[in-house]
C-alpha positions as CSV (number, residue, x, y, z in Angstrom):
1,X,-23.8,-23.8,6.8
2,X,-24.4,-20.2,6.8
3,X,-22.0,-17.8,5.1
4,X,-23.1,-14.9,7.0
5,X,-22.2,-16.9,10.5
6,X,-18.9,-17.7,9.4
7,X,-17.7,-14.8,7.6
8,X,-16.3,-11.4,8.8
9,X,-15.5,-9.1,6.5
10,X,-12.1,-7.4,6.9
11,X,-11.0,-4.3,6.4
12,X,-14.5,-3.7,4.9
13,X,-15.4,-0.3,6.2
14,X,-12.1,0.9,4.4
15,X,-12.8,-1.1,1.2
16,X,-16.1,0.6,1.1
17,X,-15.1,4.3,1.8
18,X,-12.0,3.3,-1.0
19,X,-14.0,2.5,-3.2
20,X,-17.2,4.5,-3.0
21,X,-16.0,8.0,-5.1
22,X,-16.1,5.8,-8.6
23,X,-19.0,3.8,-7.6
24,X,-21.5,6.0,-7.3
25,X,-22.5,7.2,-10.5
26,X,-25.1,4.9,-12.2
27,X,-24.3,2.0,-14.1
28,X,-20.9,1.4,-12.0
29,X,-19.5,-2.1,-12.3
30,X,-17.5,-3.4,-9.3
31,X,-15.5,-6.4,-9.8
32,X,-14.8,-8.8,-6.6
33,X,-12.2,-11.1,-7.3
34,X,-11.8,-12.9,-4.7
35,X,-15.9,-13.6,-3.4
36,X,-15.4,-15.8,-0.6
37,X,-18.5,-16.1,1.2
38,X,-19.8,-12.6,-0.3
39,X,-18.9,-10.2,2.7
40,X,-17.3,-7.5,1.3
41,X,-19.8,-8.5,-2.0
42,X,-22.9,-7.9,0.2
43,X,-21.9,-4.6,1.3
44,X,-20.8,-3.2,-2.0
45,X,-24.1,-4.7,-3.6
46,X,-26.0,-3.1,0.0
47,X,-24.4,0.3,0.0
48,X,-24.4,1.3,-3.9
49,X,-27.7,0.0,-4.8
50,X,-27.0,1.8,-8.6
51,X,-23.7,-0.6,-8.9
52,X,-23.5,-3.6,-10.8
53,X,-21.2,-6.5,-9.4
54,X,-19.3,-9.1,-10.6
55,X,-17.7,-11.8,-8.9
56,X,-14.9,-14.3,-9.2
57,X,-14.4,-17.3,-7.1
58,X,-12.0,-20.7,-8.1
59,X,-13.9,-22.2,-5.2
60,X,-17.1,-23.7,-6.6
61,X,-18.4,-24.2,-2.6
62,X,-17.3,-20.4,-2.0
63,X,-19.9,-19.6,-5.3
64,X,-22.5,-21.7,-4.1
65,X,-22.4,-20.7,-0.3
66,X,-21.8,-17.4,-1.5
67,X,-25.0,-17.7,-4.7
68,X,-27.3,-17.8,-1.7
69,X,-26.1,-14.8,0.2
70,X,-25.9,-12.7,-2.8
71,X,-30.0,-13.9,-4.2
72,X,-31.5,-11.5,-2.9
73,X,-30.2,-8.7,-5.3
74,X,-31.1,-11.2,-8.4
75,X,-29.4,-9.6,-11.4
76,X,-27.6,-6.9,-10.0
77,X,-25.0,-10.0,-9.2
78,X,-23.1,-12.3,-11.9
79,X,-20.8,-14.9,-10.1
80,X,-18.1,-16.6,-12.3
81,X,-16.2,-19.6,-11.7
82,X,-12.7,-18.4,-12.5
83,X,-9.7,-17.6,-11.4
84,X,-8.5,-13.8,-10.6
85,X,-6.3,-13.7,-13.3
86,X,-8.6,-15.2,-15.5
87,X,-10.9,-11.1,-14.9
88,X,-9.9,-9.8,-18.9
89,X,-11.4,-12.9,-20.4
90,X,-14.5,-12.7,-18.1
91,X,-15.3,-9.5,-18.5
92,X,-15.1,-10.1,-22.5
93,X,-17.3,-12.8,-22.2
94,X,-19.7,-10.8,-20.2
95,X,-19.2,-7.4,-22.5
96,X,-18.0,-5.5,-19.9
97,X,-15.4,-2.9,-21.3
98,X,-14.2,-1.3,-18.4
99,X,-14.8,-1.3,-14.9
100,X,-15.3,1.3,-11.9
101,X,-14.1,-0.6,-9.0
102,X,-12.2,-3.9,-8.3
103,X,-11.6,-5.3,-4.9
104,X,-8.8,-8.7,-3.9
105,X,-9.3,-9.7,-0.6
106,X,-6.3,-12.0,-1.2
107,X,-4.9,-15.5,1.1
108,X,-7.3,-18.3,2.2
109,X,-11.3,-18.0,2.9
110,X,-12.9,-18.2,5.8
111,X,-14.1,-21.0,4.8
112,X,-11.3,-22.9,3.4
113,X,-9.9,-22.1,6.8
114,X,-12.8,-23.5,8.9
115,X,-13.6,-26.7,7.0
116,X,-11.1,-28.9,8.4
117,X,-11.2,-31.6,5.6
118,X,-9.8,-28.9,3.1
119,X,-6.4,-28.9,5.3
120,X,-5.5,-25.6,5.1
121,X,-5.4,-24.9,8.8
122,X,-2.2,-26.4,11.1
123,X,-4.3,-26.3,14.1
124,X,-6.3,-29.8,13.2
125,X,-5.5,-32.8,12.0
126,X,-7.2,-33.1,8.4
127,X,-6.3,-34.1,4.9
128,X,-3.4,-32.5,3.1
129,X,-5.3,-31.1,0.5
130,X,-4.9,-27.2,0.0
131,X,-6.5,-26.7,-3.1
132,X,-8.8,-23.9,-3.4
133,X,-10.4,-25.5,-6.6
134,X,-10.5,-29.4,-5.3
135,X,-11.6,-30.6,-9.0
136,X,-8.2,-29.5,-10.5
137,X,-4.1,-30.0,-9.7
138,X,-2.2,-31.7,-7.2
139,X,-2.6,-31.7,-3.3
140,X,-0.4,-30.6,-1.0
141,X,0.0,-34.0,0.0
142,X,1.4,-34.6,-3.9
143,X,3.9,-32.3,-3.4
144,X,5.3,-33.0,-0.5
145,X,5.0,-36.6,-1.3
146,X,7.0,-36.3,-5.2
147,X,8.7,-32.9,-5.6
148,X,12.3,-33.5,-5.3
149,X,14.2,-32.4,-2.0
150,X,15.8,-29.3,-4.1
151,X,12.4,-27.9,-4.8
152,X,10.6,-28.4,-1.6
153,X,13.5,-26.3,-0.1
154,X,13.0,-23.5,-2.5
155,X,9.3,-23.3,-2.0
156,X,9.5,-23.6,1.5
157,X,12.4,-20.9,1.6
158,X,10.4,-18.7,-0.7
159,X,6.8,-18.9,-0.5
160,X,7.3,-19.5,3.3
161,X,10.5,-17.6,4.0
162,X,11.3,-20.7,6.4
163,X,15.0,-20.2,7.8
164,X,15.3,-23.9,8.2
165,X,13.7,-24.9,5.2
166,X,16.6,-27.5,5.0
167,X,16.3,-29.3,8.0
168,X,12.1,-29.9,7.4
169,X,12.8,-31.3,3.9
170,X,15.7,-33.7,4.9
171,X,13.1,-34.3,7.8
172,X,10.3,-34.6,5.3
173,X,12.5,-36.9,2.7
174,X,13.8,-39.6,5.6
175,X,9.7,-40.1,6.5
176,X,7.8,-39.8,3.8
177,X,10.1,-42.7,2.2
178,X,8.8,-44.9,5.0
179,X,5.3,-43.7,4.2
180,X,3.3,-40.9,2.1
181,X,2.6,-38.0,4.0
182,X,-1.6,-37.6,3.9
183,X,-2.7,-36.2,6.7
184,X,-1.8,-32.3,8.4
185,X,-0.9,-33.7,12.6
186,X,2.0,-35.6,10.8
187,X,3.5,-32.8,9.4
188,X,2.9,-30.2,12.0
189,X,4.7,-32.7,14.4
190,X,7.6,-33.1,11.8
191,X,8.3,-29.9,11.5
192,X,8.2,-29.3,15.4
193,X,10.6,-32.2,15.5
194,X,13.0,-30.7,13.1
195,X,13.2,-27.4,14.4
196,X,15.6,-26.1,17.1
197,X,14.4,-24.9,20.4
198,X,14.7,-21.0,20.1
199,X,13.0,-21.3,16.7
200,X,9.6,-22.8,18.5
201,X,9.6,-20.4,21.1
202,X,8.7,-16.9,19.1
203,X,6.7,-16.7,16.1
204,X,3.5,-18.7,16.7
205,X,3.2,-22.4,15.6
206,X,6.5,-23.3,13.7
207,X,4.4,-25.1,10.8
208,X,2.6,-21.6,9.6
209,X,5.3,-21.0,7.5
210,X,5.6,-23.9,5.9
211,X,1.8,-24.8,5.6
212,X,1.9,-21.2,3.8
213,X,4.1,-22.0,1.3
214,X,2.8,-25.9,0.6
215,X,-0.6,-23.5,-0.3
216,X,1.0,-21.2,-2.5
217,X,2.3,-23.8,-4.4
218,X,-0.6,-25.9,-4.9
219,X,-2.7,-23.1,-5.9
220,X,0.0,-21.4,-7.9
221,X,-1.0,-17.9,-5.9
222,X,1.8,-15.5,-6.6
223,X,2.1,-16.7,-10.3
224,X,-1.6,-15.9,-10.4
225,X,-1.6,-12.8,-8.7
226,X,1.7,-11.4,-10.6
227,X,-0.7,-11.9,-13.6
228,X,-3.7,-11.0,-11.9
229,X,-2.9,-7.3,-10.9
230,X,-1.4,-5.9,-14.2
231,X,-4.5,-7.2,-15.6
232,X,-6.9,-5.6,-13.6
233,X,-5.5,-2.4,-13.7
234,X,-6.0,-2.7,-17.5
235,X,-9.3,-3.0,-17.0
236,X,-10.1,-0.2,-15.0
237,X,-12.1,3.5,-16.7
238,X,-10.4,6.4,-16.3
239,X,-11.4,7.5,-12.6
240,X,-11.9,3.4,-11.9
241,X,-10.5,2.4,-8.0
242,X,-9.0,-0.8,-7.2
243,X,-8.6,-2.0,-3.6
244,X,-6.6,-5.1,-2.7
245,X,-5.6,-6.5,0.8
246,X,-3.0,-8.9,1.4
247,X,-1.5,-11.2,4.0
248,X,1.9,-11.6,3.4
249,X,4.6,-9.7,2.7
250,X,5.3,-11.6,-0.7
251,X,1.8,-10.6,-1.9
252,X,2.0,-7.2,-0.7
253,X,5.5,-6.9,-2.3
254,X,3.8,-7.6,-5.7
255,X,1.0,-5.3,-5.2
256,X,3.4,-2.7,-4.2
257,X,5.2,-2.8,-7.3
258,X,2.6,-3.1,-9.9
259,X,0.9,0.1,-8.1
260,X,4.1,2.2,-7.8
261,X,5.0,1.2,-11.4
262,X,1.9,2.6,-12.7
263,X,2.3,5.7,-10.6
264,X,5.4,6.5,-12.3
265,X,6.7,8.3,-15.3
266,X,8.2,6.0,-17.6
267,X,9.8,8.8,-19.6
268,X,13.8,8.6,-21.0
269,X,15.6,10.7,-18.5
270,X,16.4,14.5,-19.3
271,X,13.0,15.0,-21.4
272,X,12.0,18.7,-20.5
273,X,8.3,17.8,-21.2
274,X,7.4,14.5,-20.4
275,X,4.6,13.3,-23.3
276,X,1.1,12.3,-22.2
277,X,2.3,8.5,-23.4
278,X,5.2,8.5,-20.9
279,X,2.8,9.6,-18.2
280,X,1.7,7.6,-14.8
281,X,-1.5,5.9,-15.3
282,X,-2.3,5.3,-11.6
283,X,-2.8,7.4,-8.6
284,X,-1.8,5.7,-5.2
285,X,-4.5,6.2,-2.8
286,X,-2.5,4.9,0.2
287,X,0.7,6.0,2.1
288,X,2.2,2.5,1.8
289,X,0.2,-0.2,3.4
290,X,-2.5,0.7,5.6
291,X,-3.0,-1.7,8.7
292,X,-6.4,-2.6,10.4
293,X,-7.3,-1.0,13.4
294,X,-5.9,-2.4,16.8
295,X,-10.5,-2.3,17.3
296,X,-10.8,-4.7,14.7
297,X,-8.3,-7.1,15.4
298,X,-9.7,-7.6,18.5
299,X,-13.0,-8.9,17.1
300,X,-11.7,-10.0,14.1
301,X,-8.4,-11.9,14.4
302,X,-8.1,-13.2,11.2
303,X,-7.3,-9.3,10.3
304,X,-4.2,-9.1,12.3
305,X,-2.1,-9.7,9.2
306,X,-4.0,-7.6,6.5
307,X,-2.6,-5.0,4.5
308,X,-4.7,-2.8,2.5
309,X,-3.6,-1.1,-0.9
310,X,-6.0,1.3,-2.9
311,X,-4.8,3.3,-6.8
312,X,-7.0,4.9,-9.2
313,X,-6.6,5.2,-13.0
314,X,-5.8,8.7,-14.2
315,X,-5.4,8.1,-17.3
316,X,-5.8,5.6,-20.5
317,X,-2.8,3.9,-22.1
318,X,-1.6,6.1,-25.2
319,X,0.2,4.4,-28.1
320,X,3.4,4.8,-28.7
């Protein structure tokens, strides 16, 4: 399987030209923390040739796929089997202070979405598996087959923001007593079951939302990513970028907040001079969420829900 025939980058123009004012100076280190199949890697490793990149994938067949790829740049690319959160601790290990650029390109692979035995799509039948690392935690299949009914409604209602989150669970808790749920048709016709008739006319295939939030809960990805961004930011120099797109409005509500918190004051009100410590430490590159072009959508349709965010670091932390 070839990752250059099954991946298309998004966004990746606008990650680039983000990006590209604090790469540029030798000796740059770009951080992608979310590799993938090594799109949006290629192209940073292609268009700054001084740049050093590292990259993070929880996927061991997105690093392989992804190893092969990136080869041709030898050294120039270090690929780590971690999780995004996990970037401080790899970057110690590695003895990399600071940082220049970081990229999250944030939601399922390609991949993950094309190989049908690693159930993440609602469009085939195929185990329910979910897990972006399959050598660790529980399957979506686990949960939906042990949580208890209370909890499968709050993940549904929060990770999916399913309106009838109720109705699918009691749905879900009358069947899977007759049998464990393992396989993706039997859900997606559940939940088409369960559903009233307005509710499966608008919106796409009713079972998106809930397939969305069965994934964010086996791969624990806004608990990650809550971590994940604060972190980064950390790590970036002074003048350092960081780009991330999302493809939800939970994510992009976290990203949101972590980059506007950083671009504010934290001063006590009614200082006359604010002191350097109580200054912002970021500079938000983006007027709110930037959208993908209506060009690339139509060649690319798995950008039709991105959402791009871009900040720089204007400053170190001071003590207190």
């Amino acid at each position: 399987m070839s990752s250059n025939a099954l991946h298309v980058p998004v966004m990746l123009q606008r990650c680039l030209d983000m990006l590209a004012p604090a790469l540029a100076q030798p000796g740059a280190v770009v951080v992608d923390c979310t590799l993938g199949l090594g799109g949006h890697s290629e192209a940073l490793l292609r268009d700054f040739p001084e740049a050093r990149l590292i990259a993070l994938d929880r996927d061991p067949s997105a690093l392989r796929l992804a190893g092969e790829r990136l080869a041709p740049y030898g050294d120039r690319a270090t690929l780590v089997h971690a999780v995004y959160d996990e970037l401080p601790e790899v970057l110690d290990r590695l003895g990399v202070p600071r940082v220049q650029g970081i990229l999250f390109d944030l939601g399922v692979s390609s991949m993950q979405l094309d190989e049908a035995e690693r159930g993440f799509a609602y469009a085939q039948d195929a185990p329910l598996d979910m897990r972006m690392d399959q050598t660790t935690g529980v399957s979506a299949a686990e949960v939906l087959n042990t949580y208890p009914p209370g909890e499968l409604v709050r993940i549904l209602r929060a990770y999916g923001e399913e309106k009838f989150a109720k109705k699918i669970v009691d749905a879900v808790v009358r069947e899977r007593a007759k049998e464990p749920f393992t396989n993706s048709a039997r859900l997606v016709e559940l939940i088409r079951d369960a559903l009233p008739q307005a509710a499966k006319r608008t919106g796409g295939n009713p079972a998106k939302r809930t397939f969305q939030a069965l994934r964010i809960e086996v791969n624990g990805e806004l608990a990650v990513l809550e971590r994940a961004i604060p972190a980064a930011v950390r790590t970036l120099a002074v003048g350092g970028r960081i780009a991330v797109l999302s493809y939800h409005s939970l994510e992009d509500r976290l990203v949101k907040q972590v980059f506007a918190a950083g671009a504010s004051d934290t001063a006590p009100p009614g200082l006359p001079v604010i002191p350097e410590r109580y200054q912002p430490r970021l500079k938000l590159l983006t007027r709110g969420a930037e959208l993908p072009t209506e060009e690339e959508i139509a060649e690319n349709r798995r950008a039709t829900p991105a959402r791009f965010r871009g900040a720089e670091r204007i400053r170190e932390e001071v003590g207190p």
